[in-house]
C-alpha positions in Angstrom: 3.3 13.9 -7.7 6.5 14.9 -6.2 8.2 12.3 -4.2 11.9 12.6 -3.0 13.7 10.3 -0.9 13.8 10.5 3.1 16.3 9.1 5.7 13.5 6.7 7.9 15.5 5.9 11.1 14.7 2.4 12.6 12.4 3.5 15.7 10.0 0.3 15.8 12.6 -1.9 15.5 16.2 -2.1 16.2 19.1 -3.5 13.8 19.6 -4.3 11.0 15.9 -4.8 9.5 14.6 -1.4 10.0 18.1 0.0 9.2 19.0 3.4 8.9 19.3 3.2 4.7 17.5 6.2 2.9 13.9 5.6 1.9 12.8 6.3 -1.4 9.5 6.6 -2.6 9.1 6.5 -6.1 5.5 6.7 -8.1 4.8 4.7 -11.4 1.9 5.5 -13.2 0.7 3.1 -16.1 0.8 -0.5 -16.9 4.4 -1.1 -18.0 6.3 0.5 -15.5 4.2 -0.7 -12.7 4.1 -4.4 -14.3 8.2 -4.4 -13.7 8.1 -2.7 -9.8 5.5 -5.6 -8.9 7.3 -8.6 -10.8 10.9 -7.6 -9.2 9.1 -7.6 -5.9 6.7 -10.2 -5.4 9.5 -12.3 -6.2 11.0 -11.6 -3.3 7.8 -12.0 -1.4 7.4 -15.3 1.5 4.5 -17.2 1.3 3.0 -15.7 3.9 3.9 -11.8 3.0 1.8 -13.3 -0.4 -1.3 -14.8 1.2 -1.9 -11.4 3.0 -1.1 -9.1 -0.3 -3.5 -11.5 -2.5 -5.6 -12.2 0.2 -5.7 -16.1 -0.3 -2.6 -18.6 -0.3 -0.6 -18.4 -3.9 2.4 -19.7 -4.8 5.6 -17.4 -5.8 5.1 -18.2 -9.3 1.4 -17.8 -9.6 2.1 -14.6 -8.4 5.1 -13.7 -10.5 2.3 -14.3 -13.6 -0.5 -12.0 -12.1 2.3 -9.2 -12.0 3.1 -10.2 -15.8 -1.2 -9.6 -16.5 -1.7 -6.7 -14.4 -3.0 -3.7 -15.3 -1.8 -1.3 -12.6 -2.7 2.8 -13.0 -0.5 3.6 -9.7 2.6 1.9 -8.3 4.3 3.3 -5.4 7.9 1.4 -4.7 9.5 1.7 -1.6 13.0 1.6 -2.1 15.8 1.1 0.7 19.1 1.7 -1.2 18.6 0.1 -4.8 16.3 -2.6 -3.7 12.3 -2.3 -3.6 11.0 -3.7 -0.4 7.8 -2.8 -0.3 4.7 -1.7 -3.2 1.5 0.2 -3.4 -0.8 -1.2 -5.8 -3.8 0.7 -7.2 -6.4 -0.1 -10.2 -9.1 1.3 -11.9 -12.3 -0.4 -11.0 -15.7 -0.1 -13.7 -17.4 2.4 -11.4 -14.3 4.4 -11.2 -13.1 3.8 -7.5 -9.9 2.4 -7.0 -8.6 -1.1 -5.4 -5.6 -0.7 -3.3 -3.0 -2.9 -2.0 0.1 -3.0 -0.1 2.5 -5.2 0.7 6.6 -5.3 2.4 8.6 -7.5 2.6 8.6 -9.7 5.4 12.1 -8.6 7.4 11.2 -5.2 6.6 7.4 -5.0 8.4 6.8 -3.2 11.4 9.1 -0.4 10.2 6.5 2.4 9.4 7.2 1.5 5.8 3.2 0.1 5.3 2.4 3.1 6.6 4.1 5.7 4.2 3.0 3.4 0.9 -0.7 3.9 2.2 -0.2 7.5 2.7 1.9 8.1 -0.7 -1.1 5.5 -2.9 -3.5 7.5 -1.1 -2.3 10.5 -2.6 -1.2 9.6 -6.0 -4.8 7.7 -5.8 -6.4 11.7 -5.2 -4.2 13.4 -8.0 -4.9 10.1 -10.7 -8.5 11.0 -9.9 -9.8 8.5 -7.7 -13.0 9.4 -5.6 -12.7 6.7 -3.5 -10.4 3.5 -2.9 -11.8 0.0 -1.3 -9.3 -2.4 0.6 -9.4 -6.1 1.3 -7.8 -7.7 3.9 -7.4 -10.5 6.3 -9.0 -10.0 10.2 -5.1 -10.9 11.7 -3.9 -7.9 9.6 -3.9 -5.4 12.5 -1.8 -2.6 11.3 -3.6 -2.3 8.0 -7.0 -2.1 9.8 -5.9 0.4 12.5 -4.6 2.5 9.5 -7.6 2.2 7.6 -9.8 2.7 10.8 -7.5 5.8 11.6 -8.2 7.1 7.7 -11.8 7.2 8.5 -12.5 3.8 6.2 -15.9 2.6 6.5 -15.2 -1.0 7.6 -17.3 -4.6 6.6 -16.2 -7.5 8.3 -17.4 -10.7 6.9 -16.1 -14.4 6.7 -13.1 -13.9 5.2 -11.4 -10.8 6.2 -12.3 -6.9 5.9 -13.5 -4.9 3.4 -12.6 -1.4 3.8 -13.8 1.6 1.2 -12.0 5.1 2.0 -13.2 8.2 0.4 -9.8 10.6 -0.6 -10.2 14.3 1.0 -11.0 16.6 -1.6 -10.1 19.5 1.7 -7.2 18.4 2.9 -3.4 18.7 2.0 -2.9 16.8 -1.3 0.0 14.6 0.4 -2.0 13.4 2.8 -5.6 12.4 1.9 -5.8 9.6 4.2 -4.4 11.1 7.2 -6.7 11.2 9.7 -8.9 14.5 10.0 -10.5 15.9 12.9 -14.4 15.5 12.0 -13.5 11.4 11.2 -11.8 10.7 14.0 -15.2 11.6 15.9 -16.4 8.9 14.1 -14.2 6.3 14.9 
């Protein structure tokens, strides 16, 4: 997969957050080099930036020694200048589907940047060989849901959050299996 960088103006928000700094993508496939990506950035994570990305409250360090265990078979980092700010996570699960998840930075959300990790670990998830991806998340994480309702995800609320499972396009254009097509959207 074939990822180069791209110059992401702030349009969402103004200043300095969004910035006008070129935003690379960059895809990490196996254990070791994924291990790194998610170590350097969940250590820059807030507590609440971690509670959504694990899905329950976890302290910095707790987190720091997940990324240390994990397995990862995809890592998308989103770079702006040298520094990742946000991460695509996917893994193998025993039936072959993969688990996603996505997390940015906290003074970097709201950028569009969630958005291009989904779409790039939606891809790299269709050319790793991936059928399918499921998708926790928590009810008050709106612009995850309307992506995933957008994708065409088949949605399960239930106590806790939302579970979302998204088949990958086998028809569409490699670099964008999750973008919304035109007989899903009827379904929406």
């Amino acid at each position: 997969m074939h990822m180069s960088p791209v110059t992401s103006p702030s349009t969402s928000l103004p200043g300095p957050v969004c910035g006008t700094l070129p935003v690379t993508l960059s895809l990490h496939r196996g254990s070791e080099a994924g291990r790194s990506v998610l170590m350097d950035h969940y250590a820059r994570l807030d507590a609440e930036t971690l509670r959504a990305r694990f899905y329950c409250p976890i302290s910095g360090s707790a987190a720091l020694r997940m990324a240390a265990r994990s397995r990862p078979d995809v890592v998308i980092a989103l770079s702006l200048g040298t520094t990742v700010r946000g991460v695509c996570e996917v893994y193998r699960l025993s039936d072959g589907r993969g688990e996603m998840a996505l997390s940015t930075e906290q003074g970097f959300q709201g950028c569009g940047f969630g958005r291009q990790l989904f779409e790039a670990g939606c891809s790299a998830a269709q050319e790793a060989g991936f059928p399918s991806l499921v998708i926790h998340a928590a009810r008050d994480r709106h612009a995850i849901l309307h992506m995933l309702r957008k994708a065409g995800a088949t949605m399960n609320t239930h106590s806790d959050g939302v579970t979302a499972h998204l088949t990958l396009s086998r028809s569409g254009p490699p670099e964008s299996p999750c973008a919304p097509m035109a007989h899903r959207s009827a379904h929406l």
